[in-house]
ZAPAGU-470738 format. One record per atom (N, C-alpha, C): x, y, z; residue in one letter. Coordinates in steps of 0.05 Angstrom, whole numbers, plus 5000, padded with zeros to 4 digits. Layout:
ZAPAGU-470738
XYZA/...
END
This chain:
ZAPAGU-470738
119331015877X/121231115896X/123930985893X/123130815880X/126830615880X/127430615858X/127130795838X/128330935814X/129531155825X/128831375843X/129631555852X/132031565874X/131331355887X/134231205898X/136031165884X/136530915866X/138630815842X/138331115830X/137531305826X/138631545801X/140431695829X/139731665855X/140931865876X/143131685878X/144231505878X/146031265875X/147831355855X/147031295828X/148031345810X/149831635797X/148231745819X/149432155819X/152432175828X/152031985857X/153731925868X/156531785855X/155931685849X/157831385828X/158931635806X/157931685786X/158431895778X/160632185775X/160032285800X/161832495813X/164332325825X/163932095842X/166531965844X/168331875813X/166831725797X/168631685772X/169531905761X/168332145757X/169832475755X/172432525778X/171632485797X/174032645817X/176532355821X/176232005813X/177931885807X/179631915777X/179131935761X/179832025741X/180732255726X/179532505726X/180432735734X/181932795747X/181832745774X/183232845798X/185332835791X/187132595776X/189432595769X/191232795751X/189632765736X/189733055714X/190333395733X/189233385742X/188433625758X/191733585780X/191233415789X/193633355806X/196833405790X/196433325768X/198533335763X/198833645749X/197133795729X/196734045730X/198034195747X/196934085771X/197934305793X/200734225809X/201933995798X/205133895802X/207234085784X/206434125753X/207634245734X/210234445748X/208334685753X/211134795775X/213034665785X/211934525805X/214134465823X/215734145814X/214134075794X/216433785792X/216833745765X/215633935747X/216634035725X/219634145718X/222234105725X/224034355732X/225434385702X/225034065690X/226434195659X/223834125629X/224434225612X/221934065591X/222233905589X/223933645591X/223633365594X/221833235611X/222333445639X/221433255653X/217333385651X/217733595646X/215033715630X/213833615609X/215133475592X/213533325570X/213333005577X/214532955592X/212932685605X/210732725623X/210632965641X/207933055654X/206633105631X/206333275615X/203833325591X/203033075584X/205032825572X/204632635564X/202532475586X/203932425598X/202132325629X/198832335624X/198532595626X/195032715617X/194632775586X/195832705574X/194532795538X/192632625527X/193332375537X/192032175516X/189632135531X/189332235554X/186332165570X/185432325579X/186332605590X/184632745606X/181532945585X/181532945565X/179532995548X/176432795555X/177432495564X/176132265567X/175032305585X/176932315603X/175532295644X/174332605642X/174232705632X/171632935625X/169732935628X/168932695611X/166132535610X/164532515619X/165932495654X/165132385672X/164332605680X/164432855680X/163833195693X/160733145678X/161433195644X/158633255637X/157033005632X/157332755643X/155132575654X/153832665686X/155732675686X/154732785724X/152832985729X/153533315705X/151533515702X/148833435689X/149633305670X/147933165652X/145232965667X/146232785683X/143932685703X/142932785720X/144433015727X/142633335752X/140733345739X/141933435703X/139133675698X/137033385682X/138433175679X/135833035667X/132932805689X/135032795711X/134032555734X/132332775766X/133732985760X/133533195794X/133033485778X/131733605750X/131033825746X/131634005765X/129834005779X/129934225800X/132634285809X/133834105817X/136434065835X/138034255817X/138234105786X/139834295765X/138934645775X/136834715769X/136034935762X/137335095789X/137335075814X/136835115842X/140735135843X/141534925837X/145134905843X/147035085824X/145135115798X/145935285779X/146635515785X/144035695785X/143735865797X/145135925824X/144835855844X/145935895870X/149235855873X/150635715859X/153435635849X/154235725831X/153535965812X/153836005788X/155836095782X/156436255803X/159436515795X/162236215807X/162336035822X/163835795827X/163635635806X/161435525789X/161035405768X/161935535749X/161535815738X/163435885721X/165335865714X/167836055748X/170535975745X/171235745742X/169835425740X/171335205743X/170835165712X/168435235697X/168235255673X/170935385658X/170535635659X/172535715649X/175835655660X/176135555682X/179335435679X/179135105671X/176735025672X/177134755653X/177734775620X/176935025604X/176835135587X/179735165584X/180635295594X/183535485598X/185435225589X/185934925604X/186334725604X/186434655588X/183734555574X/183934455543X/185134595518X/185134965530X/186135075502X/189335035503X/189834965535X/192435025533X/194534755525X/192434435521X/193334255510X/194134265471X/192234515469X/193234595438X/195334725434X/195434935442X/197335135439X/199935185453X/200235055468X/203335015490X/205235025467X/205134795445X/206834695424X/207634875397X/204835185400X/204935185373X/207535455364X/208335525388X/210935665389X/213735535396X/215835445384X/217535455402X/219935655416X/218535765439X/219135935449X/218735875483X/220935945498X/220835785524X/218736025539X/218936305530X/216636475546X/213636245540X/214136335518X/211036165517X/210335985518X/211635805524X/211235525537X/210235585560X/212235795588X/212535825608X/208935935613X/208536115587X/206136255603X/203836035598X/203335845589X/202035635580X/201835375603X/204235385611X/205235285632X/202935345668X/203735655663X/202435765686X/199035745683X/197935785656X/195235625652X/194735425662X/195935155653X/195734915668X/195434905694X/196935105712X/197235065738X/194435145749X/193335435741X/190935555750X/188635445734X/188535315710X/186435175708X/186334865714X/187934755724X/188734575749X/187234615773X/188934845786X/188334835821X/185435005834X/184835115804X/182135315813X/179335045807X/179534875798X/177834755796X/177134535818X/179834445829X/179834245846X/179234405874X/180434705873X/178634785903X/176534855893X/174834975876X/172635005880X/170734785884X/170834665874X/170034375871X/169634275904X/171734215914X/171934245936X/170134385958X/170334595947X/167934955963X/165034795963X/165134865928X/161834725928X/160234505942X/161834295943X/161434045954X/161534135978X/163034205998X/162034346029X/160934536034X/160434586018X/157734786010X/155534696021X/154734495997X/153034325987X/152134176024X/154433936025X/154533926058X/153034076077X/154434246081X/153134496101X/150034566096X/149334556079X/147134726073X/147435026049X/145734996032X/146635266019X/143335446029X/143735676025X/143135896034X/141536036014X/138535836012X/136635925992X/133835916001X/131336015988X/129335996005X/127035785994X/124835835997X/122435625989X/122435635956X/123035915949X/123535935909X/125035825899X/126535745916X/129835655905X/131835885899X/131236175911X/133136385904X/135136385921X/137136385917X/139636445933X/141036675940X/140136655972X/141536925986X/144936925997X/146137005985X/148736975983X/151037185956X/152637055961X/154437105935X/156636925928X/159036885913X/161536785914X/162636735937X/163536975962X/163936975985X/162236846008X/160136855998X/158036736023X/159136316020X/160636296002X/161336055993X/164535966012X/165536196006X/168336226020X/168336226052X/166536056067X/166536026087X/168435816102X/168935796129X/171435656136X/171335296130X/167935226134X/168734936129X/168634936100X/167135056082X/167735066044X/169935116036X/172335226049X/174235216049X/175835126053X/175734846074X/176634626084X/176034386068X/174034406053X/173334226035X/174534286011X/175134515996X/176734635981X/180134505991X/181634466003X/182934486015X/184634116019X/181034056025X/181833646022X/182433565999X/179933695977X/179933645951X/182233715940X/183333915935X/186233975925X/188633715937X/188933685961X/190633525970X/189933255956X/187433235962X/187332955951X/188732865921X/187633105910X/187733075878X/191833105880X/193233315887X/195333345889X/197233065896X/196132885917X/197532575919X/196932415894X/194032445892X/192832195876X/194232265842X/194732545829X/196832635817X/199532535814X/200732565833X/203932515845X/204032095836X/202532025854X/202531815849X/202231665828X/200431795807X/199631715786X/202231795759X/204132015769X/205832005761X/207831865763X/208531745784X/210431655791X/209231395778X/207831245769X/205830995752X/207831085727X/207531305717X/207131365689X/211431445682X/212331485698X/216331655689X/217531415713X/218931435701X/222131365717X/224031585722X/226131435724X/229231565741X/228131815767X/229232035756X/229132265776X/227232355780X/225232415755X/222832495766X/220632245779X/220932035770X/219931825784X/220831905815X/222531815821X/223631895851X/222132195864X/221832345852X/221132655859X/217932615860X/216432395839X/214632385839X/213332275866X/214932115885X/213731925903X/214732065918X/216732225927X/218132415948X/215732545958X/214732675928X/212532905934X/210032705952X/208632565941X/206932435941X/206532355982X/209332255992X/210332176020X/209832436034X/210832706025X/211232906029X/208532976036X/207333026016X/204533056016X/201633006032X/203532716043X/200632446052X/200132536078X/202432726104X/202032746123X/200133016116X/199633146108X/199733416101X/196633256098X/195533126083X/193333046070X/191832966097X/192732746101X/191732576134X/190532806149X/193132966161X/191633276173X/189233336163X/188533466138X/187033566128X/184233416130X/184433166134X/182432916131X/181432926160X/182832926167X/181632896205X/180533196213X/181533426197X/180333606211X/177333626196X/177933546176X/175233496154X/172433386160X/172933116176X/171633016181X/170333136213X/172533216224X/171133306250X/169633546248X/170233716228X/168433926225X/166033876218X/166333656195X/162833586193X/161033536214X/162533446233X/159133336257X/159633646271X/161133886261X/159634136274X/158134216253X/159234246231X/157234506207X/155934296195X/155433986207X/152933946174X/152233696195X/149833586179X/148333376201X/148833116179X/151433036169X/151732846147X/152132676175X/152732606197X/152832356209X/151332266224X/147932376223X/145732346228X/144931986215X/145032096186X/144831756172X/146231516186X/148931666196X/150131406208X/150231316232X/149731546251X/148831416280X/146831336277X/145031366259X/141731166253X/142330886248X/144630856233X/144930626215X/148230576221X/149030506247X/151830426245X/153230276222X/152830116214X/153329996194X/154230146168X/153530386166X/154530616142X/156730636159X/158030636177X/160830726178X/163630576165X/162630396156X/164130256136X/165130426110X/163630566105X/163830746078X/166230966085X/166031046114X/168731266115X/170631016119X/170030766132X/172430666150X/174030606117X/172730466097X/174130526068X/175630706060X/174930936059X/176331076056X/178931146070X/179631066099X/180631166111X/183230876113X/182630636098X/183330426096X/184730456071X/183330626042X/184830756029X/186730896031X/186631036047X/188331266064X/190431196068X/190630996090X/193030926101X/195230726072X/192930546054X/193930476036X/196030596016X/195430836008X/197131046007X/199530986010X/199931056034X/202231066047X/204430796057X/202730506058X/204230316064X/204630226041X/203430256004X/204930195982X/207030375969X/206830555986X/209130765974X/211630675984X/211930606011X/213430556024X/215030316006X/213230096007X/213829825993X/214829955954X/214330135955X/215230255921X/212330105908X/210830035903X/208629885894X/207130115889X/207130285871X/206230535862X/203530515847X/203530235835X/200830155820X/199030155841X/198930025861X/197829975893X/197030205900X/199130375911X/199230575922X/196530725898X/196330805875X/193731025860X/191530835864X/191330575862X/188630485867X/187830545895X/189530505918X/189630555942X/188430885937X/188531095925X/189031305923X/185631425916X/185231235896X/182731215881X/180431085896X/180630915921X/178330865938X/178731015955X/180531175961X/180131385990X/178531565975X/178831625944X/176731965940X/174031745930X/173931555919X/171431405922X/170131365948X/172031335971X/170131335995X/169531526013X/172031726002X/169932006013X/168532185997X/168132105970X/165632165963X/162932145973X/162631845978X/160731715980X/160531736009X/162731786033X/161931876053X/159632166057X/160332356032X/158132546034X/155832436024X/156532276006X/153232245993X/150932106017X/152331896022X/150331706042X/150131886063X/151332096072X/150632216092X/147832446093X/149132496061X/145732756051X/143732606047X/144132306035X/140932186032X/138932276053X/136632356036X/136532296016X/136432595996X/137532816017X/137433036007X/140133095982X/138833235965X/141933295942X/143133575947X/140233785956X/141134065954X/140434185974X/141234156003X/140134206021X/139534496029X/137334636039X/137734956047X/138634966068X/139735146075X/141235236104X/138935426120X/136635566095X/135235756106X/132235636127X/131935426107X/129235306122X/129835036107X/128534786122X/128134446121X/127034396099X/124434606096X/122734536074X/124034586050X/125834756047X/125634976024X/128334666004X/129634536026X/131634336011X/130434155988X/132234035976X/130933925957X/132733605953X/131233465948X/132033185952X/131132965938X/131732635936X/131132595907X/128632515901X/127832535917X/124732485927X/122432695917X/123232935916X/121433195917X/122733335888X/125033205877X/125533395858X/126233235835X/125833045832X/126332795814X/124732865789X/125132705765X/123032735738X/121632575744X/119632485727X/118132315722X/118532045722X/117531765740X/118531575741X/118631425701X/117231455693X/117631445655X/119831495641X/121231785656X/123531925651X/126731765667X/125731765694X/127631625706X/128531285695X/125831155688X/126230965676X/127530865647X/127131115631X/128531115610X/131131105610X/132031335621X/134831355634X/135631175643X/135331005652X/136730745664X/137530535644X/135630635633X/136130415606X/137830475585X/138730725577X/140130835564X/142730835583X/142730825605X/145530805630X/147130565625X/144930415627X/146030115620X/147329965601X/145730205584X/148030145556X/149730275550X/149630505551X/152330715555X/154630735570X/153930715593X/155530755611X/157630555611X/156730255605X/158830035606X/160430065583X/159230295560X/160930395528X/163530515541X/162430675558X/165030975567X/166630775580X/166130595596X/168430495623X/170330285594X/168430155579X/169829995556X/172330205545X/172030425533X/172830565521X/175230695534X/174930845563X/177530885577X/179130665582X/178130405592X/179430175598X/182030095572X/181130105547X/181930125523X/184730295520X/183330645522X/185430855528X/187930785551X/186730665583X/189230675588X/190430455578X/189930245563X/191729885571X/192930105544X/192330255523X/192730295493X/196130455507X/195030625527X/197730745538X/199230635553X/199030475561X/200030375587X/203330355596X/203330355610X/207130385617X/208130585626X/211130555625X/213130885631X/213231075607X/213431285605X/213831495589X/216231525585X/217431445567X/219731555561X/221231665536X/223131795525X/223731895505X/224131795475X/223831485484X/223731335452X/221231275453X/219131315461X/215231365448X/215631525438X/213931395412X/213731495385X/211031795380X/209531795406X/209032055408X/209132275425X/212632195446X/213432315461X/213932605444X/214732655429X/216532875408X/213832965403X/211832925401X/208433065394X/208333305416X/207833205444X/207033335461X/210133525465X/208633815470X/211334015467X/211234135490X/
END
């Protein structure tokens, strides 16, 4: 049973290192428009995400990767039932990567522009759905004792999955901003933290209504009135939160993304400790959910995996750690592979 814990742990850990690392990417994707206004200040955003967002990838298909190897079932059941949402995020993650090739291979400002507009929608469609799913997920999804799912795309588009759609975007949209404003100076530096300030009240809202909706549509704060002591996990987050906003202030912009990076680490993990020990809950019937307990591999299997975790996993964190110190700094027009990215 305490393999199945540490792998329900580890799911967790997981999806947060995806949505800290990513998120940025995605955030800034979905900045392009609006704080993009000339290709200068566009090729220090591309730059921003070129040399890493391929990396923090990783972290998506480790995350899928331990569903379908640690929780089978869970895979098979979330697949299926999320499929037509899992697609589109597929295919605008797709859209993304092709559009890191090909932006450059015309120079022509239409086609930059329409390349441009890629980035944005395979950006912002992933971070809300993402979003959806996960309050989805929350809520309960809407399957029976087979694991078939009675629903569709829309049965997804409900008001709190869409509120969660909604945090997720914002989040990623600061934790973006900020991470730019890390990465450029002068004007767009300035525009970068404008936005970011701009943003934070807009976010906060979104956070409070977020949270209050959960103790109507989902029973995630069951775990914690059992166990006061889990409320530490949101109060983190919300400690991140405000962090945010008192390093921005101070200009301390390095502060400010780590600050950035434990608020979506701690409201990740506010959902997770809340579903333990369930991963895929039904909305239709108690029994029909699935959890890590009832849908787990084989303790042989789970055990292996851990051991292959242990050695891997400290490879990937070695390896990005690497990527950013290798990048590290302001972007500016005398980097020698500023003139690359087009």
């Amino acid at each position: 049973m305490w393999l199945q814990d540490v792998w329900f742990f580890l799911w967790g850990l997981l999806w947060a290192m995806y949505f800290i690392t990513d998120g940025f990417d995605l955030g800034i994707g979905s900045l392009v428009p609006f704080l993009g206004k000339e290709e200068a200040d566009r090729k220090v955003m591309l730059h921003a995400m070129g040399p890493v967002w391929n990396g923090n990838e990783v972290w998506l298909l480790t995350a899928g990767g331990v569903t379908f190897a640690a929780f089978p079932k869970v895979y098979a059941v979330m697949f299926s039932s999320l499929y037509s949402a899992l697609m589109l995020v597929l295919f605008a993650l797709i859209l993304r990567g092709v559009y890191f090739e090909f932006r450059g291979k015309l120079d022509d400002p239409r086609w930059r522009k329409v390349w441009d507009g890629c980035l944005f929608l395979g950006s912002v469609l992933p971070a809300v759905l993402l979003g959806v799913a996960f309050g989805n997920i929350f809520k309960g999804i809407p399957f029976d004792e087979n694991g078939v799912y009675h629903g569709s795309l829309f049965t997804l588009l409900n008001p709190y999955g869409l509120l969660g759609g909604a945090l997720f975007l914002l989040l990623f949209l600061v934790h973006g901003a900020v991470y730019l404003a890390v990465k450029s100076e002068g004007d767009l530096h300035r525009r970068a933290v404008a936005t970011a300030n701009r943003l934070w009240p807009v976010l906060l809202v979104a956070a409070v209504f977020f949270f209050a909706a959960t103790q109507v549509h989902t029973r995630l704060y069951d775990n914690y009135f059992a166990k006061p002591i889990l409320f530490l996990v949101p109060l983190v987050a919300v400690a991140g939160l405000l962090g945010i906003k008192m390093f921005l202030r101070k200009q301390a912009v390095g502060k400010a993304w780590i600050s950035s990076a434990v608020t979506i680490a701690g409201a990740v993990f506010f959902g997770v400790i809340g579903l333990y020990p369930a991963l895929f809950p039904s909305s239709m019937a108690a029994g029909a959910g699935l959890t890590a307990h009832n849908a787990s591999s084989s303790p042989l299997t789970l055990s292996i995996m851990l051991v292959v975790a242990l050695v891997f996993v400290p490879i990937v964190l070695a390896y990005q750690g690497w990527a950013h110190h290798l990048f590290r700094g302001k972007i500016t027009s005398g980097d020698p592979a500023y003139e690359e990215v087009h």
